[in-house]
C-alpha positions as CSV (number, residue, x, y, z in Angstrom):
1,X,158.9,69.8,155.7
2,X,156.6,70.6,152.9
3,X,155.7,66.6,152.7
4,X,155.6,66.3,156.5
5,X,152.7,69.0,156.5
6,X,151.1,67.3,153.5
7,X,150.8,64.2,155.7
8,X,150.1,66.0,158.7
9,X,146.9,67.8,156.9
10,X,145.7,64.4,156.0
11,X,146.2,62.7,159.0
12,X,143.7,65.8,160.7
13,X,141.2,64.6,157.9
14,X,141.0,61.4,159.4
15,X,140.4,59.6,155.8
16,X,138.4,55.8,156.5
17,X,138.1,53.5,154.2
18,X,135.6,50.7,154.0
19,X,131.7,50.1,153.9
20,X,128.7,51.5,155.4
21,X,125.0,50.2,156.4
22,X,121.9,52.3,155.1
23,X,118.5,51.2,155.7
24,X,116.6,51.6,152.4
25,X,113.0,51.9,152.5
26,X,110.9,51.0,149.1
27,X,107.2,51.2,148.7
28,X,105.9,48.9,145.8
29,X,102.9,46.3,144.8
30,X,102.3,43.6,146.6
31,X,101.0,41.1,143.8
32,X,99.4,37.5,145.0
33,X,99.3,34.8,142.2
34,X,97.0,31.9,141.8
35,X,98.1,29.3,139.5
36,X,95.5,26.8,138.2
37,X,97.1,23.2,138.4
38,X,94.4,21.1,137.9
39,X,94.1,18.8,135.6
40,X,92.5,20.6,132.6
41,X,95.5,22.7,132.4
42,X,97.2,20.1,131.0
43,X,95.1,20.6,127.7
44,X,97.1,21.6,124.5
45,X,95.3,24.3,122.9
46,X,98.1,25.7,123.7
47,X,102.0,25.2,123.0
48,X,102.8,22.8,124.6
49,X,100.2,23.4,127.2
50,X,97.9,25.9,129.3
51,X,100.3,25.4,132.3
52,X,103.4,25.9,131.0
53,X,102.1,28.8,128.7
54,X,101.1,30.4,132.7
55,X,104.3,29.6,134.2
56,X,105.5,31.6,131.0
57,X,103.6,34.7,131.8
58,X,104.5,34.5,135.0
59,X,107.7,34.6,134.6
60,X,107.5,37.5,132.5
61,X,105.1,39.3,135.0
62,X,108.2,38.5,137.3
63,X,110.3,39.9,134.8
64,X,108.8,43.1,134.8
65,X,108.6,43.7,138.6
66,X,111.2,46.2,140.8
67,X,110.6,47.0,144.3
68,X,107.2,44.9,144.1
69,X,106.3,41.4,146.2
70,X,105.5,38.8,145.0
71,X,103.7,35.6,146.3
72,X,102.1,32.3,144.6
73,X,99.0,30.1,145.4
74,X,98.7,27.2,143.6
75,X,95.0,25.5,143.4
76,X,93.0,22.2,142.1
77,X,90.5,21.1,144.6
78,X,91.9,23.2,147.2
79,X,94.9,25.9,147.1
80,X,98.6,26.6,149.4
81,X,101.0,29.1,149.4
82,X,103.4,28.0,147.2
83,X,105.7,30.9,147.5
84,X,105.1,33.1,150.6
85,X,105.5,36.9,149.3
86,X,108.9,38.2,148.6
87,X,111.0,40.3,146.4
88,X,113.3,37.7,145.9
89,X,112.4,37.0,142.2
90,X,115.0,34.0,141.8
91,X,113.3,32.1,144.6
92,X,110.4,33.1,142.3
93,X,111.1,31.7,139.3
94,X,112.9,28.5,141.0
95,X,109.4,27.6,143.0
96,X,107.4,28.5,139.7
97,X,109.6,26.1,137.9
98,X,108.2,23.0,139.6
99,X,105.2,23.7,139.7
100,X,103.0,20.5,138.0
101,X,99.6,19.3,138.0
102,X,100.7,16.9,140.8
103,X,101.2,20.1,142.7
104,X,97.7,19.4,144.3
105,X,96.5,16.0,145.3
106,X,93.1,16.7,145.4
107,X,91.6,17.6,141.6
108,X,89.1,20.1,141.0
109,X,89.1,24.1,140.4
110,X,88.0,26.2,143.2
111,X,88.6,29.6,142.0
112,X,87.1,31.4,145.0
113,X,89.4,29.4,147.8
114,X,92.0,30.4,145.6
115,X,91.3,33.9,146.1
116,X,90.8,33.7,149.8
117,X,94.0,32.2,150.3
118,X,95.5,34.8,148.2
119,X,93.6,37.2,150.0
120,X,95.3,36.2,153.4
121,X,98.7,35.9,152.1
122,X,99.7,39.3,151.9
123,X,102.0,40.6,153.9
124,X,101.0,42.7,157.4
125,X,102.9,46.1,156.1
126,X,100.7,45.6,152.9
127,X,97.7,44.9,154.0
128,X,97.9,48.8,156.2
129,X,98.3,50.3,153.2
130,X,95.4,51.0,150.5
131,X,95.9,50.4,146.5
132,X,99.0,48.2,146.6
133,X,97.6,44.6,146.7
134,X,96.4,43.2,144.2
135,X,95.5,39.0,143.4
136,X,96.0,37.7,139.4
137,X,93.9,34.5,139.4
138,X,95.3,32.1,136.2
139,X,92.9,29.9,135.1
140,X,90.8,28.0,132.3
141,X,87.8,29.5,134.3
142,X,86.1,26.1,134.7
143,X,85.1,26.2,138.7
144,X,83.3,23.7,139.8
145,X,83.8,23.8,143.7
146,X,82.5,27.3,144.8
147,X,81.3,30.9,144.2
148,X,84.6,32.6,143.1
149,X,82.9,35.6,142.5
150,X,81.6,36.1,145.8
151,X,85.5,36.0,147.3
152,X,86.3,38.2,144.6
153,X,83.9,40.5,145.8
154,X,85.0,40.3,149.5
155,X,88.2,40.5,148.4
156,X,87.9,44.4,146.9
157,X,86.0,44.9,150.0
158,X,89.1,44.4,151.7
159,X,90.8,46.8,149.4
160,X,92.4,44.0,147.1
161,X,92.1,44.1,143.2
162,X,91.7,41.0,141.5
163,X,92.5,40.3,138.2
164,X,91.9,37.5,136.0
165,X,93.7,35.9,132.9
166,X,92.1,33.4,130.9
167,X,94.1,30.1,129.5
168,X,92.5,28.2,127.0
169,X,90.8,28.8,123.7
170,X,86.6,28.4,124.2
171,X,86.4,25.6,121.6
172,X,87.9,23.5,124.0
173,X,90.7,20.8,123.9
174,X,90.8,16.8,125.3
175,X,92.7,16.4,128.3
176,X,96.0,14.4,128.1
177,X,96.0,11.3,130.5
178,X,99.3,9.6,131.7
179,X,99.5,6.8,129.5
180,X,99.9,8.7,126.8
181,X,95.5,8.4,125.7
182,X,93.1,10.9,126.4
183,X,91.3,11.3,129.5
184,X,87.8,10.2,129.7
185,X,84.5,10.6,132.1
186,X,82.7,7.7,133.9
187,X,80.4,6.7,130.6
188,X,83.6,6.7,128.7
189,X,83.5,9.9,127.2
190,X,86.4,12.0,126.1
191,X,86.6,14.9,128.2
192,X,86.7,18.2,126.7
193,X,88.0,21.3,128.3
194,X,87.0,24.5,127.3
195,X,87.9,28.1,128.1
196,X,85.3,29.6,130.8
197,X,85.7,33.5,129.6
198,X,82.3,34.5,131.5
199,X,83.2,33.0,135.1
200,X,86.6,34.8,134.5
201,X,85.1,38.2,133.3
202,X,82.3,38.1,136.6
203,X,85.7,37.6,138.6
């Protein structure tokens, strides 16, 4: 009897097992990258080069992320979303890994495209919100195709924070070519890369 009313007690308690849906809502950074591919960042001032030392930091910067999005523009002549923004920080890492110079057919450095792009990239939760946003441009600072400084402006008029980080030393490096030489200008000059810290610090 005494087990019978043991049973009985439990069976009023309606026990369930199994698994249950909650909606979890986080509020974090939404962080926009733009990744200089052109081909200057193939210059070896530093190990092994100024590319793979910025797919390095940002996949530290990736690292280092929890409940934040994160999205990646990659630019030469002219910049696309190479990674919409997400939290999925594998996806991350696995789009930042093939990531080349080839990346972007046409060659060149416009910074302030790059920042545009960025700029419209963010998601539309984000972009209600004030603070959260913010664009990492990742360059060698050599733009030669518009004024970057003016879209970083427009961009913290839009309540976006831009940051910059430099990649290059200002002495400058030659630029590796394909067949295994140095790359050289029309009047057969080796060119000679060097780190644009002023563009960079206007930005």
């Amino acid at each position: 009897m005494t087990l019978a009313f043991f049973f009985f007690v439990i069976g009023l308690a309606r026990p369930q097992i199994g698994s249950k849906l909650t909606e979890k809502k986080t509020k974090g950074a939404e962080i926009m990258i733009a990744l200089d591919v052109s081909n200057s960042m193939l210059a070896e001032d530093y190990s092994p080069n100024r590319l793979e030392r910025a797919k390095l930091s940002i996949s530290r910067i990736t690292d280092r992320l929890k409940d934040d999005r994160i999205g990646l523009i990659v630019f030469a002549g002219t910049s696309f979303v190479q990674l919409p923004i997400t939290t999925d920080y594998v996806s991350a890492k696995m789009f930042l890994n093939s990531v080349s110079t080839k990346s972007i057919p046409i060659q060149g450095t416009a910074i302030g495209e790059a920042i545009i792009t960025c700029a419209q990239s963010f998601s539309a939760d984000g972009m209600q919100e004030q603070g959260n946003k913010a664009i990492i441009v990742i360059s060698d600072g050599e733009n030669h195709e518009d004024d970057a400084v003016q879209a970083a402006a427009a961009a913290k008029d839009a309540g976006i924070n831009v940051y910059t980080i430099g990649v290059g030393t200002p002495a400058g490096e030659p630029i590796p070519d394909d067949g295994g030489g140095l790359m050289k200008d029309k009047d057969g000059n080796i060119v000679v890369t060097k780190l644009d810290e002023e563009t960079l610090k206007d930005i």
